[in-house]
N, C-alpha and C positions, 0 to 999 in steps of 0.2 A: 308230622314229618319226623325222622326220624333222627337223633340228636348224637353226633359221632359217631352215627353206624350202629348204634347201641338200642334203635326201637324196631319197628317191623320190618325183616325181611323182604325180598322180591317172592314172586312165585317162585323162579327156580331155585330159593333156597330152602323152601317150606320140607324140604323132604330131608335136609341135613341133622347129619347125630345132632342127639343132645347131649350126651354122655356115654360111659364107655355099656356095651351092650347094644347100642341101635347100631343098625345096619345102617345108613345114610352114608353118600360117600361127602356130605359137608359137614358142616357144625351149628348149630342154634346155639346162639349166645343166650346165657342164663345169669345174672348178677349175681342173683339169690343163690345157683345152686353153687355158684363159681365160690362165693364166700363161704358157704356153708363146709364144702371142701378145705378150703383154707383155714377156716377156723380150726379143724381136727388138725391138719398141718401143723400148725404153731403149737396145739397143746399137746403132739406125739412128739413137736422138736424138742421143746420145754421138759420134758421126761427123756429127755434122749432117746424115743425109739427113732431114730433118723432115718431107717429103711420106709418106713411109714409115713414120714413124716412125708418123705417124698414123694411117695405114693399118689398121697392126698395130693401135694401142690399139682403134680400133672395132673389129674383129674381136675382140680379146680380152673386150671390153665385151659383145658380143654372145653370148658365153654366159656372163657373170658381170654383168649391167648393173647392178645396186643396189649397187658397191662405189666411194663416195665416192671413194676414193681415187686412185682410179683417173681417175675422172673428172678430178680437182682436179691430177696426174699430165698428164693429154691438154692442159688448160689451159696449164698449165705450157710443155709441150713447144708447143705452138700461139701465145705468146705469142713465144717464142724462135724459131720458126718467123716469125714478124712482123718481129723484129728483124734478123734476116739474109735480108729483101727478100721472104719469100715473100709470091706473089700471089691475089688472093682466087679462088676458085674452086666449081663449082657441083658439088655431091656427083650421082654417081646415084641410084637406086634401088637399095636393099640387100636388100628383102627386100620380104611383104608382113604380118610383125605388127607389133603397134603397136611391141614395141620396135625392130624395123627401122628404122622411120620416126621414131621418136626419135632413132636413131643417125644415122639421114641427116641429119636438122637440127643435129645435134650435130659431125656434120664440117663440112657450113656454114660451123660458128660458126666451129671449127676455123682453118678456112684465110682468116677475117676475122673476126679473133678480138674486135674491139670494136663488132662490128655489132649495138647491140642489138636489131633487126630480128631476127637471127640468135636472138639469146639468147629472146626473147619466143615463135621459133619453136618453140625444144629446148622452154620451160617448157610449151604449149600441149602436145605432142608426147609429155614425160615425163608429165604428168597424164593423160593421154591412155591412154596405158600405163599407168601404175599403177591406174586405172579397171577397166579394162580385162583385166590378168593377176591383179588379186586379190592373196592368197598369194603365186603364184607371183614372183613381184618387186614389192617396196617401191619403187616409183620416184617417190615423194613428197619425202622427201628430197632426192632428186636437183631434182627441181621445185625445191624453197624454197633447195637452194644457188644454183641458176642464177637465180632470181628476186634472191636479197640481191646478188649481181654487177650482175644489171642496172639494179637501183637506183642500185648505186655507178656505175656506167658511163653511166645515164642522166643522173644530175647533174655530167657533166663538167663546170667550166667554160669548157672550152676548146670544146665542145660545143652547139646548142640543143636542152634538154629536150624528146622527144620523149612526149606526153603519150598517145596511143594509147596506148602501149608502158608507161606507168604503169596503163589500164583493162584492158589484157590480164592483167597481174600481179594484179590487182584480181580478174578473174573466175579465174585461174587460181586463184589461191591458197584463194579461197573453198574450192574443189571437195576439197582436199587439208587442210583446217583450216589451213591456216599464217597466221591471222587477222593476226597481228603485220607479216605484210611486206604484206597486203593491207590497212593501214590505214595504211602507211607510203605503199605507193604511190597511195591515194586520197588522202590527204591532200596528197600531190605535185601530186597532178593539180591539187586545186581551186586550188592556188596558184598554178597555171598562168590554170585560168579558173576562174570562180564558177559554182558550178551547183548549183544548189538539190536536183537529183532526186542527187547526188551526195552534197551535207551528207547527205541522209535516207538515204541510203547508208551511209557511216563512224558514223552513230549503230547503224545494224543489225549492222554487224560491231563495233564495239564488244560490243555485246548477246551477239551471237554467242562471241566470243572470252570474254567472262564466261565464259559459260554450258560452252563448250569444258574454260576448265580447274578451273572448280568441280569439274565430272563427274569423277570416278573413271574410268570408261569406259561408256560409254551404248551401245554395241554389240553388241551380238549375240552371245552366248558369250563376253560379257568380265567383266573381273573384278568388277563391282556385282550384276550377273545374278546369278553362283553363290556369293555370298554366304551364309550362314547364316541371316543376322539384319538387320534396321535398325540396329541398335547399330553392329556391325562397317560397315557402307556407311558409318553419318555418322562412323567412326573416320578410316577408310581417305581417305571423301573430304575431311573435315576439315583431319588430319593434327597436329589442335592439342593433344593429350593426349602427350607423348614421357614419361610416367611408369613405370616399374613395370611393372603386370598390365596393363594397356591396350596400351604397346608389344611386352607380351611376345605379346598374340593378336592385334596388328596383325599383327606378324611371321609367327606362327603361319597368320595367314589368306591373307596375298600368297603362302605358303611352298607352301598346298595348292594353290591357283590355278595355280602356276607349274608345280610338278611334273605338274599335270593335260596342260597342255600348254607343254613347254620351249619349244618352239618359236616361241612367239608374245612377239614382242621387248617389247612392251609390258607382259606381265605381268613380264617379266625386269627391266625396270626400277622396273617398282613394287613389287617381292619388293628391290632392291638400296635404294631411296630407304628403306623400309622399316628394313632392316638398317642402314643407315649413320646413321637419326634415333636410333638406341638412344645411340650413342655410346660402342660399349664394343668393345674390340679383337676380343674373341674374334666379334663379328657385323660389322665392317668386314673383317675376313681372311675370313669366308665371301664377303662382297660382292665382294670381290676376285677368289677364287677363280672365284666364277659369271663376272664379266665378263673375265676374261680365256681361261674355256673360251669366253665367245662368241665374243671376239676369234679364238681357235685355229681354232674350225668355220666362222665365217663368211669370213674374211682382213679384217675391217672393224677400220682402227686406233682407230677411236674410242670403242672397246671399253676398251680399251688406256689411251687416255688418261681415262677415267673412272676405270680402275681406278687409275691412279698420281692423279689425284685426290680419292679413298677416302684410299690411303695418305697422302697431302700433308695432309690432314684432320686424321687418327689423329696426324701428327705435329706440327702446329699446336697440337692441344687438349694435347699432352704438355708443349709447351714454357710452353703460359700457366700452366700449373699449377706448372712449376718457376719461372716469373717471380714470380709470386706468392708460392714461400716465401721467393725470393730476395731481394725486397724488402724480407721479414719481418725479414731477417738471416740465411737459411738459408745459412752460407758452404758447404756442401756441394750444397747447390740450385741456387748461383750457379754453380760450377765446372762443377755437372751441366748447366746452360743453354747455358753456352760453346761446351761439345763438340755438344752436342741443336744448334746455330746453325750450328757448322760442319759437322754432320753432313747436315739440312738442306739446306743450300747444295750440297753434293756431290749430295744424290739431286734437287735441285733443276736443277741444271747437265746429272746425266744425262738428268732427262724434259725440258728443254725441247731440248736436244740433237734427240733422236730424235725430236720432236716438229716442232721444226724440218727434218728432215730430209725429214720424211715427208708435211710439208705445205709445198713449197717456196716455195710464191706466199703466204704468210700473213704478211706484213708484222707484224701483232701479235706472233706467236709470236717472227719476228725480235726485236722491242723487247723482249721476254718473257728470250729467252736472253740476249742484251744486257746487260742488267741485272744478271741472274746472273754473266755474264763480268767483267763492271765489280766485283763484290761479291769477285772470286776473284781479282781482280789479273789479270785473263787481259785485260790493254785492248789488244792488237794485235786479238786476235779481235773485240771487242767493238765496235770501231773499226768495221771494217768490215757487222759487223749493225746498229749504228744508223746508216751510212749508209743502208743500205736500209731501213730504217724512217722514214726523213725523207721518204720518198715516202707515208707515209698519214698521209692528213690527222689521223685522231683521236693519234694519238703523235707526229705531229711535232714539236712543241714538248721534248716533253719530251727525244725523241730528241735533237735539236738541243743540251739542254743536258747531255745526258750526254757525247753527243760530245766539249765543248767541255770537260767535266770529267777525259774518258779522256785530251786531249790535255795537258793540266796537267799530269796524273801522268806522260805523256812528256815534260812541260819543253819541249813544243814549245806556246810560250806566245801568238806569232802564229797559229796556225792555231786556237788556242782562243777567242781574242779576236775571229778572222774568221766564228768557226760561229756563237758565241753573237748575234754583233750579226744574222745572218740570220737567226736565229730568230726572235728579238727582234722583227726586221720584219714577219715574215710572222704573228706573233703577235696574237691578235684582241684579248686583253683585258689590257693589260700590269699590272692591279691586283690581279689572279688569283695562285692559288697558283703556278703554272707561271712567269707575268710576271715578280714578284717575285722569284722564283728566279733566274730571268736575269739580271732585272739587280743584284740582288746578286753572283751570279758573276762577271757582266761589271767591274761596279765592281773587284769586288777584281781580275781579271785585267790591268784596268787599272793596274791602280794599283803589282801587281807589274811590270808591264814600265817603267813610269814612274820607278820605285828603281832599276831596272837598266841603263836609257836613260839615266837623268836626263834624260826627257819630260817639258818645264812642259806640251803641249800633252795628252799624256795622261792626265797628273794632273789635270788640269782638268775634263776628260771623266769622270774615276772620281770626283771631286768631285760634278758636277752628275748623275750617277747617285745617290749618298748623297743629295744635296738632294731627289730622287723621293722614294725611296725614305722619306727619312726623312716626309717630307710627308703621303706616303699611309698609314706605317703606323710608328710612332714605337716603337714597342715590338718591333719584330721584327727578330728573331735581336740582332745587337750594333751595329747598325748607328748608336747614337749615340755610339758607340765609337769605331766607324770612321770617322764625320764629322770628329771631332775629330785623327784621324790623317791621313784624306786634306787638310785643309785644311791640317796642320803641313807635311803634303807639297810640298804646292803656294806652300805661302810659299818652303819651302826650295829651290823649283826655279825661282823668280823672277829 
């Protein structure tokens, strides 16, 4: 049987390209030749020739197209491709199935990589294909990642929002369920202009996306269909009983679904969500076990990172249970928490590592390791991934003030003081948890180089930061502590 789509074909696909040159109007997936492609990819990026480099990755794509990463991979390379001059350029024709013509749009984009023209093409392109091959390749996925991009892309500010390209997303996404990013980009639009047939729109997909994820699965040989019973459907689709004999024929029943047909990712993960609501090791280590076979058969990492999510879980719920006796007075609870925190931290540091590695352009994941690095004393590394994190907008801030915390524990106390204040600025709500933060930090960064200067003009500055601070929130952290420090300060430096 065939294992995510990834072993033998139907008859009517036996006659699909395998690569670029056959005539077929489908495609045979090839792992082997799909890597082999790839491989020349990474070692033409690696040398800079990027026209090449991309070359190879659509070739490789073209007989493995549904693997993300790859995709997220071509990005990558097509960005750095932009940064060292390349110029934009008009793909041929590669083929004539729909995933051919996904990959032509998909070079496109490539070689003008922030065209969202480009982008709204691949999405039109990969629904299109995924429509289209069925089974044979998941290219929905692919859609809703190129769709969440050209959102972010379409709201440049450096940019005018182009709102077309929000109703393409709109109808794309529809067709793929990805209700969330088509009620993102409707909502974009009316803010653009007011349109009445539009609001009666985003109330519909609202409706729609209810109803999307109440459903267990409403399709067609999915898992509500070969149910037993009505009990087990309002278990399954529920989800609200995690007791006992309930979870035990929850499990039970995702368990017969899944083995009927392994292959279909969706019951894999409702057999895993399953396992992992028990909350008991011995069914998170099966979950585990299943998603990292899928990760093995398919090459999809995010298999991968589910399953070290499992495990990050299992060791989350070990550690409240030891805080808890630890509190109680458990002095061998406490000791066991210590070790569970830096143990923790170590498998924490390894998944976002590879995780970062493996998803280069994911500015989150950067701030993610970051954090970890900073928690390890590892702040040269650290340093350098919350620089690149200060390019996304949702972490900036915070990125900014870890920055300016890694550079304190280097004693390199100006360039902590220079990050913090940028933040600061570019900071929307300075009463916020983040705000606050900063200018706490800042204060005190202040206020140490002001002892060390003998700065009356910086002690003044970490003064009238405590004055905020104290203003807005009089009880937080020690800060009327420190009023009364920085002002002894600032007398002393008159």
């Amino acid at each position: 049987m065939a294992l995510f789509g990834l072993g033998k074909k139907s008859d009517s696909a036996k006659s699909a390209s395998a690569g670029p040159g056959d005539d077929g109007e489908g495609f045979k997936r090839s792992l082997r030749k799909a890597n082999t492609f790839f491989d020349y990819g990474d070692t033409a990026a690696d040398s800079k020739n990027f026209d090449y480099a991309v070359e190879c990755y659509i070739g490789g794509l073209r007989h493995n197209p549904d693997m993300l990463e790859r995709h997220e991979k071509l990005h990558d390379i097509a960005k750095r491709r932009n940064v060292n001059g390349g110029k934009p350029m008009k793909a041929k024709a590669i083929g004539p199935s729909a995933v051919d013509k996904m990959l032509r749009a998909e070079k496109n984009w490539a070689c003008d990589w922030n065209n969202v023209q480009h982008m709204a093409d691949m999405i039109d392109a990969a629904v299109e294909a995924d429509l289209r091959e069925g089974e044979e390749a998941t290219l929905g996925d692919i859609a809703k990642w190129v769709a969440a991009l050209a959102l972010q892309y379409n709201a440049n500010p450096n940019t005018k929002p182009n709102r077309r390209v929000y109703l393409r997303i709109v109808d794309a996404m529809e067709k793929v369920n990805g209700f969330e990013l088509a009620l993102q980009a409707a909502q974009r639009a009316l803010m653009l202009r007011e349109d009445d047939t539009l609001r009666a729109r985003i109330k519909d997909l609202t409706a729609q996306r209810y109803t999307h994820e109440s459903a267990s699965n409403s399709a067609e040989g999915g898992s509500r269909k070969n149910l037993k019973n009505a009990g087990e459907q309002e278990a399954i689709q529920a989800g609200l009983d995690t007791s006992g004999t309930k979870t035990d024929q929850l499990i039970a029943a995702m368990r017969e679904q899944y083995e009927e047909a392994p292959e279909d990712i969706d019951r894999l993960q409702k057999l895993v969500d399953a396992l992992t609501r028990a909350e008991t090791i011995e069914h998170e280590q099966e979950a585990v076990e299943l998603l990292l076979q899928a990760h093995e058969q398919t090459g999809q990492y995010r298999y991968k990172v589910k399953a070290g999510d499992v495990k990050l879980k299992g060791i989350n719920r070990a550690l409240r249970s030891l805080n808890e006796k630890a509190k109680a007075g458990d002095e061998k609870a406490a000791a066991m928490l210590q070790e569970g925190l830096k143990k923790r931290l170590a498998f924490e540091l390894k998944e976002y590592t590879e995780r970062a590695q493996n998803y280069p352009t994911d500015l989150k994941l950067k701030f993610e390791l970051a954090k970890r690095q900073f928690q390890a004393g590892q702040f040269d590394d650290a340093i350098g991934n919350f620089q690149e994190a200060t390019r996304e907008p949702k972490s900036r801030s915070a990125a900014h003030l870890f920055l300016g915390r890694c550079f304190v524990k280097k004693q390199w106390m100006d360039e902590a003081m220079s990050t913090v204040e940028k933040g600061l600025e570019k900071h929307a709500e300075p009463d916020d948890a983040i705000g606050k933060e900063m200018r706490y930090d800042l204060m005190m960064i202040k206020m140490e180089i002001a002892k060390e200067k003998r700065d009356a003009e910086l002690a003044k500055q970490s003064q009238d930061l405590a004055s905020e601070l104290l203003q807005t929130d009089i009880n937080y952290k020690d800060i009327r502590k420190k009023m009364d420090e920085v002002k002894s300060l600032v007398g002393e430096l008159k």
